[in-house]
DRENDOVO-820971 format. One record per residue: x, y, z of N, C-alpha, C in turn. Coordinates in pm, whole numbers, plus 50000, padded with zeros to 5 digits. Example, Ala and Ser with C-alpha at 12.3 -4.5 7.8 and 13.67 -1.06 7.14 Angstrom:
((51319,49431,50780),(51230,49550,50780),(51320,49670,50780))
((51285,49775,50708),(51367,49894,50714),(51290,50003,50787))
This chain:
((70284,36528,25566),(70150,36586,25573),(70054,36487,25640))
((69948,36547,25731),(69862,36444,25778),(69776,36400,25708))
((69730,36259,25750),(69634,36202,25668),(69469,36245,25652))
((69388,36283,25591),(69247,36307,25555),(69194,36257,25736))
((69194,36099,25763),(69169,36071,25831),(69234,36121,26001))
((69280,36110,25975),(69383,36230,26123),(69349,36351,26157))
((69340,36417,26045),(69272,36569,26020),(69134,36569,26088))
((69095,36473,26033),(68913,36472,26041),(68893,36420,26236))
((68985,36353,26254),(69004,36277,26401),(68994,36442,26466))
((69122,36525,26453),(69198,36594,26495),(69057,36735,26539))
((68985,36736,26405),(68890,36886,26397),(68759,36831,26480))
((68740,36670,26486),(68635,36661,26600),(68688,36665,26745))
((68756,36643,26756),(68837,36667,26910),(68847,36827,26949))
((68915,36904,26834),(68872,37041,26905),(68712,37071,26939))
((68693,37015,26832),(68494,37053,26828),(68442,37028,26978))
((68456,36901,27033),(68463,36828,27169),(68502,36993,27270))
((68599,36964,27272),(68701,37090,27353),(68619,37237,27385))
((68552,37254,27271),(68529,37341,27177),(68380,37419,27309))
((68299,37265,27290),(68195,37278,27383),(68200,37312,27491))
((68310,37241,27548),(68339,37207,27678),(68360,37322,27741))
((68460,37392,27626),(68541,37566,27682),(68399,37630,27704))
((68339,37611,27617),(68195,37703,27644),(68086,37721,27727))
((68095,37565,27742),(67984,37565,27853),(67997,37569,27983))
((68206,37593,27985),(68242,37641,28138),(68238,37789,28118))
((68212,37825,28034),(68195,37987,27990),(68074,38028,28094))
((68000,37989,28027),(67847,38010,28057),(67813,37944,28211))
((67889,37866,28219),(67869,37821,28420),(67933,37948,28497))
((68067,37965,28433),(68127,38087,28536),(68079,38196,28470))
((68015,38219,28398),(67909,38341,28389),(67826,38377,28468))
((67706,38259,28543),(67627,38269,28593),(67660,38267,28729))
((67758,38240,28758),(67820,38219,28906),(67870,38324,28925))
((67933,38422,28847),(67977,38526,28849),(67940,38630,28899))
((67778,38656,28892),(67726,38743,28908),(67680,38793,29087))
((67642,38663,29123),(67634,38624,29262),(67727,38618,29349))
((67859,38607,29256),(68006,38550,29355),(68021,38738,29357))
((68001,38848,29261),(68022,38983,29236),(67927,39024,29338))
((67851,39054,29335),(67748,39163,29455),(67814,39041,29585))
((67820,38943,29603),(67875,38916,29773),(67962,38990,29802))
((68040,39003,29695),(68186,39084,29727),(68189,39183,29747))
((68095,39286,29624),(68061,39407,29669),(68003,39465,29814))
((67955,39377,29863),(67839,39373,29962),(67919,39380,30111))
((67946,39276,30101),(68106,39255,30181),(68221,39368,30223))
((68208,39439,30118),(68361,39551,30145),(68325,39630,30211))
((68216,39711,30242),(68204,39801,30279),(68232,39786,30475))
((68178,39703,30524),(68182,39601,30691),(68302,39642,30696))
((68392,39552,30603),(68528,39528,30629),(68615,39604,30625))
((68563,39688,30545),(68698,39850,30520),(68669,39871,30657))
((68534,39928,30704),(68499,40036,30814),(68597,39982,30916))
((68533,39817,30963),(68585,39749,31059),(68750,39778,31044))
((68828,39752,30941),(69006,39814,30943),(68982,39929,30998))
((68936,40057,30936),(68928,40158,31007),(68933,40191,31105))
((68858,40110,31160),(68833,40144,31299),(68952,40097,31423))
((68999,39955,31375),(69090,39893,31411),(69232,39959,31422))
((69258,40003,31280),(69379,40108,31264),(69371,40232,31358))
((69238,40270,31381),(69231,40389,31468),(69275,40391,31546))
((69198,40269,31614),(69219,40226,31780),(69359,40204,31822))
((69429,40123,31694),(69603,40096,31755),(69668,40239,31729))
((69646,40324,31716),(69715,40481,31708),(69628,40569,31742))
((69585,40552,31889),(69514,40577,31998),(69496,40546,32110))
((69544,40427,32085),(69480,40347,32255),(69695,40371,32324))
((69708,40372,32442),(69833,40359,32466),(69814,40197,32495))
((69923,40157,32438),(69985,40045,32415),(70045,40039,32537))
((70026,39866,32597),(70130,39829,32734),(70145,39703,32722))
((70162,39640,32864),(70222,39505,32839),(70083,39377,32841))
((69983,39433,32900),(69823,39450,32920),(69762,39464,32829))
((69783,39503,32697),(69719,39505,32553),(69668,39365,32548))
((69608,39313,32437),(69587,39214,32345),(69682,39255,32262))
((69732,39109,32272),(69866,39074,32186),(69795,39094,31974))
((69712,39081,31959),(69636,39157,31823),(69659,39274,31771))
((69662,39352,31929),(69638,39469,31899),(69787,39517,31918))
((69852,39483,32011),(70001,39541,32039),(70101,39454,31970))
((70104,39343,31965),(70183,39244,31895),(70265,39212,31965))
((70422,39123,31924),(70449,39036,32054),(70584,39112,32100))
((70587,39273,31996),(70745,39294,32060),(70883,39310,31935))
((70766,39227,31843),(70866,39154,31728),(70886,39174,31604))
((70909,39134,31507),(70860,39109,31393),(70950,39084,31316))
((71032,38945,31380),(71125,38882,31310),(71065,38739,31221))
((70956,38712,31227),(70906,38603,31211),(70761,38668,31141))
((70738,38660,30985),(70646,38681,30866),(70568,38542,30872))
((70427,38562,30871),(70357,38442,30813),(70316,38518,30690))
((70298,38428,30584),(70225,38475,30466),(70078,38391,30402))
((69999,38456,30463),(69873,38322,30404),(69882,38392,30250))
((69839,38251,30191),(69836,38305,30055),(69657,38166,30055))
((69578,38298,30016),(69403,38249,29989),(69437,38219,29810))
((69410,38049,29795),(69373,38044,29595),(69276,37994,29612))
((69228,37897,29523),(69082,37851,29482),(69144,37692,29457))
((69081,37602,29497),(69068,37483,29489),(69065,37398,29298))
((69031,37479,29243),(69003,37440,29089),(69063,37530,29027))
((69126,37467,28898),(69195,37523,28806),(69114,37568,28689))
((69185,37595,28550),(69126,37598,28443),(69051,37762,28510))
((69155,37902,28542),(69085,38025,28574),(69182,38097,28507))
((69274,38077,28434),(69326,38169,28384),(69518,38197,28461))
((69514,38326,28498),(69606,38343,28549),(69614,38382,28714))
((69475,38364,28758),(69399,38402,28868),(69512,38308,28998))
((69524,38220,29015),(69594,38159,29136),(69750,38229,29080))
((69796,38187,28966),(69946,38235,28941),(69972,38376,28987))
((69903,38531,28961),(69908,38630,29012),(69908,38663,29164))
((69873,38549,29241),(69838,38570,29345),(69952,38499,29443))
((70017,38367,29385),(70154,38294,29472),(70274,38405,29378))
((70260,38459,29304),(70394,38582,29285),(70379,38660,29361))
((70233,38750,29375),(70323,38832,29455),(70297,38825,29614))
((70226,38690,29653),(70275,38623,29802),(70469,38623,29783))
((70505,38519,29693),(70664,38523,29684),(70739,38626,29631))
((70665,38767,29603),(70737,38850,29601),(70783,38952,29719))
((70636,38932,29808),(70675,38967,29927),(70752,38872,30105))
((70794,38802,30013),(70818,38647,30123),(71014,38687,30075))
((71046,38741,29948),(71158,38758,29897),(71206,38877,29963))
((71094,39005,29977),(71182,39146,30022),(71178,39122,30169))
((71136,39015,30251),(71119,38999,30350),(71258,38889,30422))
((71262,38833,30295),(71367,38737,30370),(71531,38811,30288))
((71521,38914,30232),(71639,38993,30198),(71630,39114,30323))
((71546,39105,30370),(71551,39206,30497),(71604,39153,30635))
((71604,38998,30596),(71688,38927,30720),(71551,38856,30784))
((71416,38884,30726),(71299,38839,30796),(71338,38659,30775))
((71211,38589,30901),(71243,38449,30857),(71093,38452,30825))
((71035,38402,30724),(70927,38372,30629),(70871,38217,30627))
((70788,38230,30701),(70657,38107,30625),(70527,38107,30557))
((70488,37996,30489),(70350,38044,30431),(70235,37943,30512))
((70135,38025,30503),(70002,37935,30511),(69901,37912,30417))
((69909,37799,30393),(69822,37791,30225),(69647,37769,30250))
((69589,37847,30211),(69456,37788,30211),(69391,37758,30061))
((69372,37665,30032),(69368,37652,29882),(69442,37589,29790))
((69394,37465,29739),(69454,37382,29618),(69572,37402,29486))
((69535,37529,29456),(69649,37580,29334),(69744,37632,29431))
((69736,37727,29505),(69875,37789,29585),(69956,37699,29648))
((69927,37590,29674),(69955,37461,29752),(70052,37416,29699))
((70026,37362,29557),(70129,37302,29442),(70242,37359,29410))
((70227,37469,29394),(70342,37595,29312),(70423,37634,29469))
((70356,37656,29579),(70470,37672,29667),(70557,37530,29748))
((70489,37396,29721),(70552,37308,29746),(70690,37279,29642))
((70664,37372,29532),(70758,37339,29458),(70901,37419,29459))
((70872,37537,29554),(70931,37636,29548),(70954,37665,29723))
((70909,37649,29827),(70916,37668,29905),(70852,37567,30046))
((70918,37469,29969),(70830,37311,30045),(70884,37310,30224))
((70995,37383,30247),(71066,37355,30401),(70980,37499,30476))
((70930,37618,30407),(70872,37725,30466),(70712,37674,30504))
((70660,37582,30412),(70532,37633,30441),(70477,37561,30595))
((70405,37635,30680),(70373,37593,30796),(70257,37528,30784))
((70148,37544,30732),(70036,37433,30765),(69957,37482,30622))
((69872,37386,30599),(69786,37362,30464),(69655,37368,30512))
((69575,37459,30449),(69425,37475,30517),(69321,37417,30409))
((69248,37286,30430),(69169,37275,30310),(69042,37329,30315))
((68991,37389,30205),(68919,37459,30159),(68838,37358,30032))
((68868,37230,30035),(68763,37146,29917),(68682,37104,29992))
((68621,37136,30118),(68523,37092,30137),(68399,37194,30191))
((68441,37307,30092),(68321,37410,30103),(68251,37426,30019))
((68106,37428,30022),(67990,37409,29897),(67962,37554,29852))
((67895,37559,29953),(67893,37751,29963),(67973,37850,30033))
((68020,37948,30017),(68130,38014,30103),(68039,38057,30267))
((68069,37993,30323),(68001,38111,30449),(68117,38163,30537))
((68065,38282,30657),(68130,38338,30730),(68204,38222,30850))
((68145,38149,30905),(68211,38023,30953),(68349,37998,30874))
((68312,37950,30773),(68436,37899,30702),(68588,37981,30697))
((68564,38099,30725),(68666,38197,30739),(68694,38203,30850))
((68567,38207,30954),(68597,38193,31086),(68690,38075,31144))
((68674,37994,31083),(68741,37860,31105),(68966,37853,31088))
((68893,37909,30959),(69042,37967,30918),(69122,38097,31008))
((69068,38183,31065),(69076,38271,31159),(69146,38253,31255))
((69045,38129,31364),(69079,38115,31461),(69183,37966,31478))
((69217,37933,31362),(69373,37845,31330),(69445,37914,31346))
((69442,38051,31236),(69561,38136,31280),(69595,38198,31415))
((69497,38293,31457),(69510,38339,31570),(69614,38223,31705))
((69529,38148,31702),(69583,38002,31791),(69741,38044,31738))
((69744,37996,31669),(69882,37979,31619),(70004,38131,31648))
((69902,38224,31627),(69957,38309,31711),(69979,38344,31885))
((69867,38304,31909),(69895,38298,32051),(70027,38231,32071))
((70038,38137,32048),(70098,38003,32055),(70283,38046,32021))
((70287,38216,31962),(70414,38235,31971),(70484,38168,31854))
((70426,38082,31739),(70473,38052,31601),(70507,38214,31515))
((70447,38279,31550),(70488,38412,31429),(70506,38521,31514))
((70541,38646,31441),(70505,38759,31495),(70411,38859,31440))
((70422,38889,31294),(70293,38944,31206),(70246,38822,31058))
((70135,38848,31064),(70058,38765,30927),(70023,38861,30837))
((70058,38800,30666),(70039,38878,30607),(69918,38805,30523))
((69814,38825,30437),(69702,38785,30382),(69721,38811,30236))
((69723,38725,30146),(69725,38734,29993),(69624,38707,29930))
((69527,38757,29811),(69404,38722,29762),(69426,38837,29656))
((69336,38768,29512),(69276,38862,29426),(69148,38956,29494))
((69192,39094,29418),(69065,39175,29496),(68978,39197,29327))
((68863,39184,29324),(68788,39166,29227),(68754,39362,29184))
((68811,39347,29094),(68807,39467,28962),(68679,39446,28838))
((68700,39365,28783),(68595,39308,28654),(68629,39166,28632))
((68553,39131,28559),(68600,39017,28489),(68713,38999,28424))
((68764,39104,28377),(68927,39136,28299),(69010,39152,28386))
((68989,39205,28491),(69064,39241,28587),(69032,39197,28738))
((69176,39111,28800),(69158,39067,28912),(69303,39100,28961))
((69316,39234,29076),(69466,39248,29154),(69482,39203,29268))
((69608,39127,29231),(69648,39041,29383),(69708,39130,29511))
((69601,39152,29614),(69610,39233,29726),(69695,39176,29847))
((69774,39223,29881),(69807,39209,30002),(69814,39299,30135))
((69747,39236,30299),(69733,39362,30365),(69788,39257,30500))
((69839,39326,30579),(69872,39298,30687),(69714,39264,30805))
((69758,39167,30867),(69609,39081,30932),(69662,39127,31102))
((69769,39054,31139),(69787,39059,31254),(69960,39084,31283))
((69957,39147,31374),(69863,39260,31444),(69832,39393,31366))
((69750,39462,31425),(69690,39576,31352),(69767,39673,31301))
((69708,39707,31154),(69828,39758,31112),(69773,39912,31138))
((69875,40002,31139),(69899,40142,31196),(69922,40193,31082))
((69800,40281,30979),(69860,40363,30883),(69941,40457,30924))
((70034,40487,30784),(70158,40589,30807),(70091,40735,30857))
((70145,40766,30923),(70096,40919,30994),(70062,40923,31115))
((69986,40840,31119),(69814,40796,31208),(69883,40831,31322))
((70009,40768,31338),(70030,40756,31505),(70063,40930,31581))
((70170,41010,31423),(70136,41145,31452),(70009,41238,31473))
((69911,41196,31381),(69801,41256,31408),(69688,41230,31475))
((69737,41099,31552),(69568,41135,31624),(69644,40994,31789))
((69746,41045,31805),(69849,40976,31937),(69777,41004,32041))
((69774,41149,32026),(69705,41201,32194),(69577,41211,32223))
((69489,41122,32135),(69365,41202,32126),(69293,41057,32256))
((69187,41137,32321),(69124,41032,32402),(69055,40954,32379))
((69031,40845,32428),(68932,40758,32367),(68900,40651,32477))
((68737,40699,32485),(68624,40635,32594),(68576,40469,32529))
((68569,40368,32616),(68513,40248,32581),(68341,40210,32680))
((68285,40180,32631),(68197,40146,32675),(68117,40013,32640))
((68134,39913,32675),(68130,39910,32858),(68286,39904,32931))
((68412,39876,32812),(68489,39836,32886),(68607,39844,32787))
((68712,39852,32762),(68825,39861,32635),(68882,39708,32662))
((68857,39617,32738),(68914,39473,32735),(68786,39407,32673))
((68684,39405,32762),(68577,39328,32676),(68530,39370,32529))
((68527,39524,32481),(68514,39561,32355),(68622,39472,32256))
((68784,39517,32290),(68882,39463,32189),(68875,39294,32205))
((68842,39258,32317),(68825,39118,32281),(68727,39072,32193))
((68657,39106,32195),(68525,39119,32065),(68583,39127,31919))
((68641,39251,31873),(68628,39312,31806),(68801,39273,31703))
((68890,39229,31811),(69012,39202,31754),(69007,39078,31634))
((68948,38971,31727),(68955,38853,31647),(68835,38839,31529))
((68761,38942,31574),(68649,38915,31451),(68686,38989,31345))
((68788,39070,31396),(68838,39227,31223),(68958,39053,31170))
((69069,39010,31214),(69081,38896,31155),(69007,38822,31052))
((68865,38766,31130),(68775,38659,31054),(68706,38735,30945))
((68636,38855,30949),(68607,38958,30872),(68682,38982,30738))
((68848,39033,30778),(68911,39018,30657),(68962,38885,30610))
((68964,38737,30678),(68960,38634,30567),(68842,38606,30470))
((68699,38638,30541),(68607,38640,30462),(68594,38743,30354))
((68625,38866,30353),(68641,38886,30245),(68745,38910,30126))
((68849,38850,30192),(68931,38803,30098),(68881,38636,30011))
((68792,38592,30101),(68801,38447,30042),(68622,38497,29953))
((68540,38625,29987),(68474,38684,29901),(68500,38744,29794))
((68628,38761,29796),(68674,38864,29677),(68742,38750,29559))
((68808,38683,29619),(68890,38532,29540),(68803,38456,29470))
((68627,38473,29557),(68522,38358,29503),(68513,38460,29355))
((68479,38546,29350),(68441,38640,29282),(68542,38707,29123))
((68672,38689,29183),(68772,38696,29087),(68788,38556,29015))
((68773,38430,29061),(68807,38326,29010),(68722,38323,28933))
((68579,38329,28919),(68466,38316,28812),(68506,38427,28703))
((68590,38527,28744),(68586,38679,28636),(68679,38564,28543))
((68822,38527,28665),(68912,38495,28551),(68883,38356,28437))
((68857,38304,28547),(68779,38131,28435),(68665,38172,28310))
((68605,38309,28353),(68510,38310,28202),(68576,38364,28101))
((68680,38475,28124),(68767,38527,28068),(68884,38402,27935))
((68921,38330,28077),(69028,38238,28000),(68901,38116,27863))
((68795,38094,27963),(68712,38007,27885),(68689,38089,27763))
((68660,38176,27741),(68639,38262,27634),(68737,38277,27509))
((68856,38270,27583),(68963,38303,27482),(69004,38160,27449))
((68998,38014,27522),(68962,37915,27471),(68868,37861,27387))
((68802,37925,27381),(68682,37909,27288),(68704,37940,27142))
((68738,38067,27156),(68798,38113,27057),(68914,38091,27005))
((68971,38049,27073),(69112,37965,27027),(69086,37828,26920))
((69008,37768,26986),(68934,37661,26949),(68892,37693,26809))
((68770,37748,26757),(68685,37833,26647),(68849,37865,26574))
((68962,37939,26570),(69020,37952,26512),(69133,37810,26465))
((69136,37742,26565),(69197,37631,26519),(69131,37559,26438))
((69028,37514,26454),(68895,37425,26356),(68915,37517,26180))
((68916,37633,26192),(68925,37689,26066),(69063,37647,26041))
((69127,37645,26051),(69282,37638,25983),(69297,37504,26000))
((69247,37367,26051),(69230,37262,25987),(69136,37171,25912))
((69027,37292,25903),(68939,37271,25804),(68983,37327,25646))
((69015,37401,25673),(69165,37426,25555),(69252,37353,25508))
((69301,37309,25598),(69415,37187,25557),(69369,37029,25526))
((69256,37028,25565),(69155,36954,25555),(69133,36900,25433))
((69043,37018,25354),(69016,37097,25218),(69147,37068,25123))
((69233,37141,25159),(69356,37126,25052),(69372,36990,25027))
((69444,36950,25139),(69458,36762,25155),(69348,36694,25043))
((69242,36710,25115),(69114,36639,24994),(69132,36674,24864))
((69151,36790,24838),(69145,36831,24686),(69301,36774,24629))
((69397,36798,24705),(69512,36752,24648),(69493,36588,24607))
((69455,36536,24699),(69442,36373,24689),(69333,36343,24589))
((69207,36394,24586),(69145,36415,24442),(69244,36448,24326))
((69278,36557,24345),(69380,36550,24166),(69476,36489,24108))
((69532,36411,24213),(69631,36268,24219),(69579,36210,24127))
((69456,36153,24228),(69370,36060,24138),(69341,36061,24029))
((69295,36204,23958),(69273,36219,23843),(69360,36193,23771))
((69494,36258,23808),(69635,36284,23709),(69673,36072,23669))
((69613,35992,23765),(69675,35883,23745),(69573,35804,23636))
((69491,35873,23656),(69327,35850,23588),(69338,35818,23425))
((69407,35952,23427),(69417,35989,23273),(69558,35987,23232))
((69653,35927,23310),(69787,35864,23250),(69744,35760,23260))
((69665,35679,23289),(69620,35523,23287),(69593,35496,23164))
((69479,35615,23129),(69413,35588,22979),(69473,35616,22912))
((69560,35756,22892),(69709,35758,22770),(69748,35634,22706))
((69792,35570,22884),(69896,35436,22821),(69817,35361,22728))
((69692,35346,22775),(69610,35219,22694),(69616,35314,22567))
């Protein structure tokens, strides 16, 4: 049994803990709210912009004269997988949901005969796939040196990839991120980046239909290709800012409370201990005085 003094060590240390869980409670509370409407704010650009993108590749006739974005290289023996986490831990299950099912789709891909690499942007995804997939991953994007999220910063990340596509390293990229639900809820999304993906049907229903550019269908898609790219890293890396605060207040919470319930059950044992070691005393108290 532990000692009075151990106990007492033991219930100020959670107490410590105790705070700590809380007052990261109340930080990713307040961050939360701000990291939520960006995100919200955000989706709407970015859906349209896919939309529109998806349109255009099951519409436009495809040649050898395309943008390689838009037509792709021919291929698609060669998967990149960015997988977007968050630089800081202590969120729960928020980065772990998000390198499964990057490696769940890196698995049906390389059982399909695909050859698979990753691109990490972000501190937690970094670790867990070096441990698991240290000869695949192609390049590491750091992301600890962003204060505030801006559209640059995605842009930055964007036009690494793209390069890298030009450049004939891949043939399609795939994009991994939590998409922000609630604070309880954060689902790890994955959508195809490059080249444009062609919903199912699309190409039956709308193949023949015409479509006018103005001023020009090279200068428009040059515009418009690489920025639906930068567009959807930003709001994937909007949606990740936004899920990571849901999940860290979440986990802080249930640490907290973890905490509060541990403190009771060794304030208990605490209690017993004391009282037991009190009635010792007594019992020796008054066999002392017997003897005399």
């Amino acid at each position: 049994m532990a000692s009075l003094k151990a106990l007492k060590i033991r219930i100020g240390s959670v107490k410590s803990t105790q705070k700590i869980t809380k007052a990261m409670k109340m930080v990713a509370a307040a961050k939360l709210r701000r990291a939520q409407e960006a995100a919200v704010a955000g989706r709407p650009y970015a859906e349209r912009l896919e939309s529109v993108m998806a349109s255009l590749a099951s519409k436009v006739t495809i040649s050898a004269s395309s943008p390689k974005l838009l037509a792709g290289t021919g291929s698609d023996q060669v998967h990149l997988i960015v997988v977007a986490t968050s630089e800081r831990g202590l969120a729960g299950a928020f980065n772990t949901n998000i390198v499964r099912a990057a490696r769940k789709k890196a698995e049906e891909l390389t059982n399909a005969g695909k050859t698979v690499r990753f691109y990490v942007a972000g501190k937690k995804g970094r670790a867990v796939l070096r441990r698991f997939h240290a000869k695949q991953i192609a390049h590491d994007f750091e992301l600890g040196h962003i204060k505030k999220l801006a559209f640059s910063d995605a842009q930055a990340l964007a036009e690494d990839i793209t390069a890298r596509y030009e450049a004939g390293e891949f043939d399609v990229a795939h994009l991994f991120y939590a998409k922000f639900q609630s604070a309880l809820v954060q689902e790890p999304t994955g959508q195809q980046i490059i080249p444009v993906a062609v919903p199912k049907g699309a190409a039956d229903t709308g193949a023949s239909a015409a479509v006018e550019y103005e001023p020009d269908e090279e200068a428009i898609l040059a515009d418009l290709l690489p920025r639906n790219v930068a567009i959807q890293i930003f709001r994937a890396m909007l949606e990740n800012a936004a899920s990571e605060q849901g999940s860290r207040m979440t986990a802080m919470d249930n640490a907290t409370r973890n905490a509060g319930d541990m403190i009771n059950k060794l304030t208990i044992q605490y209690n017993r201990t004391r009282q037991a070691a009190i009635t010792t005393e007594l019992i020796e108290i008054i066999a002392g005085a017997e003897a005399l």
